[in-house]
Structure formats: C-alpha cells, structure tokens
N, CA, C and O of each residue as an XYZ file, in Angstrom:
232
protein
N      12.950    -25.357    -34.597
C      11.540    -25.230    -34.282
C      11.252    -25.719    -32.862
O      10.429    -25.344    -32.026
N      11.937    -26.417    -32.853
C      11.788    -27.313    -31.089
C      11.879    -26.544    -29.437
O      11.333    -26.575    -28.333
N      13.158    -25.764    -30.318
C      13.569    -24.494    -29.473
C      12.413    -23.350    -29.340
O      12.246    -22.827    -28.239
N      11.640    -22.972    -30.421
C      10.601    -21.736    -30.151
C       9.638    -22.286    -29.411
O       8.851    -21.550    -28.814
N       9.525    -23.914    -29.312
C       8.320    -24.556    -28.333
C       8.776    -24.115    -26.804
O       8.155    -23.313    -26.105
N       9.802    -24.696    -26.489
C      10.518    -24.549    -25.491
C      10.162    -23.606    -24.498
O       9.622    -23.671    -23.394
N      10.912    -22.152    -25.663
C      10.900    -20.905    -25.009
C       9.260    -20.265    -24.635
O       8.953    -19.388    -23.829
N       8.273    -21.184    -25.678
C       7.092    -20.620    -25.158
C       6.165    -21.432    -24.264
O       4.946    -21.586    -24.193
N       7.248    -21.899    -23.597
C       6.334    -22.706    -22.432
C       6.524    -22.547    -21.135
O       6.651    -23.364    -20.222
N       6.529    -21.241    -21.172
C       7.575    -20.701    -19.886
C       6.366    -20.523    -18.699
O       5.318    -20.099    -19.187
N       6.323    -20.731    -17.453
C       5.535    -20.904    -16.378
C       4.514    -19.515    -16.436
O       4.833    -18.335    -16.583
N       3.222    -20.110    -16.269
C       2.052    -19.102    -16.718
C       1.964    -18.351    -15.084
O       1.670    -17.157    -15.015
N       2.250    -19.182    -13.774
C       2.727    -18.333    -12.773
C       4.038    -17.793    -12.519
O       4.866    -18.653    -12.819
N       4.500    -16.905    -12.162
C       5.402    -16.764    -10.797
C       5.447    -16.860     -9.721
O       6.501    -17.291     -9.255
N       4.303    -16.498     -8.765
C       4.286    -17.090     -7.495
C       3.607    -18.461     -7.315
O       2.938    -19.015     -8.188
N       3.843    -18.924     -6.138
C       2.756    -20.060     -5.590
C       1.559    -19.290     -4.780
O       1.538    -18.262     -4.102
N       0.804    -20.026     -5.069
C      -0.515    -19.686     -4.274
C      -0.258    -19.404     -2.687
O      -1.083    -18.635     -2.193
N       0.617    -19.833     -1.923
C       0.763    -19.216     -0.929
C       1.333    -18.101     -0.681
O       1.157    -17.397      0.313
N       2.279    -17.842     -1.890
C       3.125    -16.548     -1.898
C       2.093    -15.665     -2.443
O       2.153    -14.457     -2.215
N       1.455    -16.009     -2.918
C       0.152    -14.868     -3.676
C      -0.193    -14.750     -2.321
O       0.384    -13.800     -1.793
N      -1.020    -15.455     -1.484
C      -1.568    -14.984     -0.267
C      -1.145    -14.514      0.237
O      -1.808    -13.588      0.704
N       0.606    -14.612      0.779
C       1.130    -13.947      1.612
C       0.967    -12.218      0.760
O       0.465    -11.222      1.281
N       1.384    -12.286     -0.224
C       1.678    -10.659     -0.795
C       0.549    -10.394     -0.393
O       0.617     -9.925      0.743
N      -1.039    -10.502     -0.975
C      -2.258    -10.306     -0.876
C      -2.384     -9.595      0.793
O      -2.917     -8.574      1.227
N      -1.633    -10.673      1.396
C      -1.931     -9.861      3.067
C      -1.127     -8.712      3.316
O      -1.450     -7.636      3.819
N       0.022     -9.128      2.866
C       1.040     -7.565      2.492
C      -0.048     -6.379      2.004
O      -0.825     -5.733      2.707
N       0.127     -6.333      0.826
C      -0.835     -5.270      0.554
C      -1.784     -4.443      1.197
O      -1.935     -3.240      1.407
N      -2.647     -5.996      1.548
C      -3.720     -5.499      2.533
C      -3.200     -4.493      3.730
O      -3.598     -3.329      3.776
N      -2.211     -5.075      4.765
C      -1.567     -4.381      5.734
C      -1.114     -2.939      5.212
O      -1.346     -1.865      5.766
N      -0.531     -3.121      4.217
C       0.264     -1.620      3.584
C      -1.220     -0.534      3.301
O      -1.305      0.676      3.510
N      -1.981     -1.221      2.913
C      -3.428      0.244      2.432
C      -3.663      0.330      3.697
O      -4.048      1.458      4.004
N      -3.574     -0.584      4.783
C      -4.200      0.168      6.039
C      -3.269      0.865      6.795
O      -3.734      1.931      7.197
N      -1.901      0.612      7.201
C      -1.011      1.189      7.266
C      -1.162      2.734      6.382
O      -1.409      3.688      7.120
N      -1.066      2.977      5.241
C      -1.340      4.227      4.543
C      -2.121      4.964      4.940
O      -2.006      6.186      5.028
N      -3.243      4.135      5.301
C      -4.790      4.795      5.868
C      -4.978      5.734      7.061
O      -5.610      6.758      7.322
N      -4.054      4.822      7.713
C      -3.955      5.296      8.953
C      -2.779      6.737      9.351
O      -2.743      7.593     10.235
N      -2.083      6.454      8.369
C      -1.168      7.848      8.143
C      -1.351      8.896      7.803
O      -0.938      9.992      8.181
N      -2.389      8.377      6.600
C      -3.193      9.677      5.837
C      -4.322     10.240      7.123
O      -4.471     11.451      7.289
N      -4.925      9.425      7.813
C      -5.569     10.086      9.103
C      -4.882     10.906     10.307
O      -5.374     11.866     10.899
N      -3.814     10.393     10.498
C      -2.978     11.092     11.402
C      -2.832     12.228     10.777
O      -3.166     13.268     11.346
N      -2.407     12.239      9.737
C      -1.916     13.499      8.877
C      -2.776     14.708      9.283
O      -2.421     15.703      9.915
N      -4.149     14.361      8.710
C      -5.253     14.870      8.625
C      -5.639     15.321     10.026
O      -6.208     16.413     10.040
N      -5.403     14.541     11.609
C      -5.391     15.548     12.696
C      -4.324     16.013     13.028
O      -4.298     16.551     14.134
N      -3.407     15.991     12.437
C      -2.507     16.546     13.042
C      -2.617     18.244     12.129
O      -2.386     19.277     12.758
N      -2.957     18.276     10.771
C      -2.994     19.111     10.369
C      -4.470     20.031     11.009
O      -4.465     21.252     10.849
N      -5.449     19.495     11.580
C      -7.193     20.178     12.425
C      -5.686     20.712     13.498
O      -5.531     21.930     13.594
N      -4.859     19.969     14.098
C      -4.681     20.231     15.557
C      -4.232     21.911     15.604
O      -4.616     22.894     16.239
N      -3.009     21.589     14.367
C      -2.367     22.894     14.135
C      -3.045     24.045     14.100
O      -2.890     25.031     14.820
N      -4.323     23.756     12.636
C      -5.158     24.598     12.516
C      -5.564     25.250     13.709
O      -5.099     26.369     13.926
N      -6.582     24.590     14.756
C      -7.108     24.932     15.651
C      -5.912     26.264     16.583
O      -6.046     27.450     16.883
N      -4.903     25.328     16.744
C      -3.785     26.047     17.809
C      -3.743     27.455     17.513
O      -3.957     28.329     18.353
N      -3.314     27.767     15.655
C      -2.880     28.762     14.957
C      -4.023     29.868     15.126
O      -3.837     31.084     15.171
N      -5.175     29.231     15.205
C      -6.603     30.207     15.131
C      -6.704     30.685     16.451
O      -7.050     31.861     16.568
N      -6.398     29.801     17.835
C      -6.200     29.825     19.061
C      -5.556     31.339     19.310
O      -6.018     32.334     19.870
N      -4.238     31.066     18.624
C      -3.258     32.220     18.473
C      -3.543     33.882     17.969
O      -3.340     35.029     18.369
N      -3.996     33.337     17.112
C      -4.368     34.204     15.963
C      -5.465     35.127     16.579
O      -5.543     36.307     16.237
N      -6.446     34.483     17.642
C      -7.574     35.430     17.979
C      -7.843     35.843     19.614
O      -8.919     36.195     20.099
N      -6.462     35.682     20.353
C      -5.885     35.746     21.341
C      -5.625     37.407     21.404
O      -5.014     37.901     22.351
C-alpha cells in the first residue's frame, strides 16, 4: 500500500517557472515568426499574380 502512495505523488509540475517562461517566449517568437511567413507568402504570391497578368495582357 505504501508503494501506490509513492507512485501517486509524482511532481504536479514538469517545468520550473522559469522554464515555463522561457517556452512561453518560445512560442510567442514561433507565432510571429509563422506570421510573418504566412505574409511573405501572401506577397509573394500578389507579386506573381500581378507579373503573370502583366504578361498575360501584354
């Protein structure tokens, strides 16, 4: 019985509060990082557009 106490007293965290913060800023950096890719994306795909229509009515 001593043993099932044991095993259920196992640490209610895994990180430390600073390692939470640090990930927390991770994250943060990574959605804006994404953000900013997904925007590039997005002119780079107007740029094409534009060029192709450029072309297209040339």
């Amino acid at each position: 019985m001593a043993a099932g106490k044991e095993q259920k007293q196992a640490p209610e965290r895994l990180l430390t509060q600073e390692q939470e913060a640090l990930l927390a800023l991770y994250l943060q950096k990574l959605d804006s990082y994404f953000e900013e890719l997904k925007a590039s994306d997005a002119i780079q795909v107007e740029i094409e557009t534009q060029h192709l229509k450029k072309i297209l009515h040339t």
